[in-house]
C-alpha positions in Angstrom: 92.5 87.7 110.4 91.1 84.7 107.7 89.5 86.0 104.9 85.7 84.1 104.6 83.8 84.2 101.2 80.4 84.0 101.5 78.5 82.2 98.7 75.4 83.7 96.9 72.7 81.9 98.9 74.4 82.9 102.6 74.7 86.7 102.2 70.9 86.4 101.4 70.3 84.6 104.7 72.5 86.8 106.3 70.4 90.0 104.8 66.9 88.2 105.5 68.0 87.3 109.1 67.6 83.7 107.9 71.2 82.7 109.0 70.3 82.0 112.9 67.9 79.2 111.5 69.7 77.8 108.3 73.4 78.4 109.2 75.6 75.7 111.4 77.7 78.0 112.1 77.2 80.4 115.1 77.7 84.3 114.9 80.9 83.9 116.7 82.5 82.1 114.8 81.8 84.1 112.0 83.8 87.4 114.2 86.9 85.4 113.7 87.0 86.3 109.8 86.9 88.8 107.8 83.7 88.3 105.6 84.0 89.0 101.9 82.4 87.9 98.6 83.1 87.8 94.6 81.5 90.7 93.0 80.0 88.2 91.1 78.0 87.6 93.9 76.0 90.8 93.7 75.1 89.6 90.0 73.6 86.5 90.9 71.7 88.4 93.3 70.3 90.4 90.9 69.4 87.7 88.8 67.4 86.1 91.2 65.8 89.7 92.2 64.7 89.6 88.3 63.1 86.0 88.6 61.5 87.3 91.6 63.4 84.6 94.0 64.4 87.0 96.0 62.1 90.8 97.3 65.5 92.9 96.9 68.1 94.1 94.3 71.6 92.6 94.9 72.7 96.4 95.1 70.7 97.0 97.9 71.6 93.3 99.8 75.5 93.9 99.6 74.8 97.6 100.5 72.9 96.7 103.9 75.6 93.3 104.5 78.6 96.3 104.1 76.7 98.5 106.6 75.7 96.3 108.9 78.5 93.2 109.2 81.4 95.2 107.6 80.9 92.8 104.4 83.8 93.3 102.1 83.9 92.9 98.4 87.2 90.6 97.1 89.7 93.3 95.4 91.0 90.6 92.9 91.0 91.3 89.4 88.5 90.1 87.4 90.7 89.3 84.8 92.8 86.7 87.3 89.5 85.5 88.5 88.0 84.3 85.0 90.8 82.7 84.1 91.5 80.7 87.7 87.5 80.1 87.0 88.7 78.4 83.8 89.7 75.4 86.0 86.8 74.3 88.0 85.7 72.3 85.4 83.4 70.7 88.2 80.8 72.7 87.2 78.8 74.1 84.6 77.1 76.7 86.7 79.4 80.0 85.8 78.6 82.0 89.1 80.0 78.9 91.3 82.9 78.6 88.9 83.6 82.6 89.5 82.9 82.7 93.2 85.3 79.2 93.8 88.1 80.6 91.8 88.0 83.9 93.6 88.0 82.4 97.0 91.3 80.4 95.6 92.8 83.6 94.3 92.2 85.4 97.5 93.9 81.9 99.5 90.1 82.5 101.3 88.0 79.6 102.5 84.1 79.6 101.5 81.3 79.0 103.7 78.8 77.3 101.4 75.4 74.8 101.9 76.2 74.0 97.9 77.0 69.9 97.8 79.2 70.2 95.0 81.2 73.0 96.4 81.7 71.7 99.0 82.9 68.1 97.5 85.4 70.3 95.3 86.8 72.6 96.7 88.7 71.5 99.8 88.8 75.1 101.4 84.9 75.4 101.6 83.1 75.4 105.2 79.9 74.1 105.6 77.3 76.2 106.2 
């Protein structure tokens, strides 16, 4: 089974139930791969729970994705993912550099609605 990353912004759709309506891709599609994100993903999340952007920690959003869609988090190390992050010099945004180069290191595509990941990053499905 293909391994899928999910970017920041679809795991919240996902969680919110926002995916039918904002996603171009169709649940069964999405059966066909194994769903996964960065752990990086969890602190963007959180980030944007602390801006108020979002109504729920990014704790409690990967918690319910793992329950509920059998979400995975990426068992790369860290250490391999900074520095394979070190070459996406596309972007200055460091949570898109992170989740990218952890999609590479896990040979994974990446289901994104972000324009500029999607222009760089050859592997990247749009969402």
């Amino acid at each position: 089974m293909e391994t899928l990353h999910l970017d920041t912004h679809i795991a919240i759709w996902l969680f919110s139930g926002e995916w039918s309506s904002r996603l171009k891709i169709k649940a069964r599609k999405l059966e066909k791969y194994l769903l996964q994100v960065s752990p990086i993903v969890e602190m963007e999340m959180q980030f944007l729970y602390e801006i108020k952007r979002i109504n729920y920690s990014g704790t409690r959003i990967l918690r319910e994705l793992i329950d509920t869609i059998g979400l995975t988090i990426s068992p790369a190390p860290f250490c391999d993912i900074i520095r394979q992050s070190h070459l996406e010099s596309w972007t200055r945004d460091p949570f898109d550099r992170i989740i990218v180069a952890n999609a590479k290191l896990d040979g994974a595509r990446l289901l994104s609605a972000d324009r500029r990941i999607l222009v760089n990053f050859p592997k990247a499905i749009s969402a």
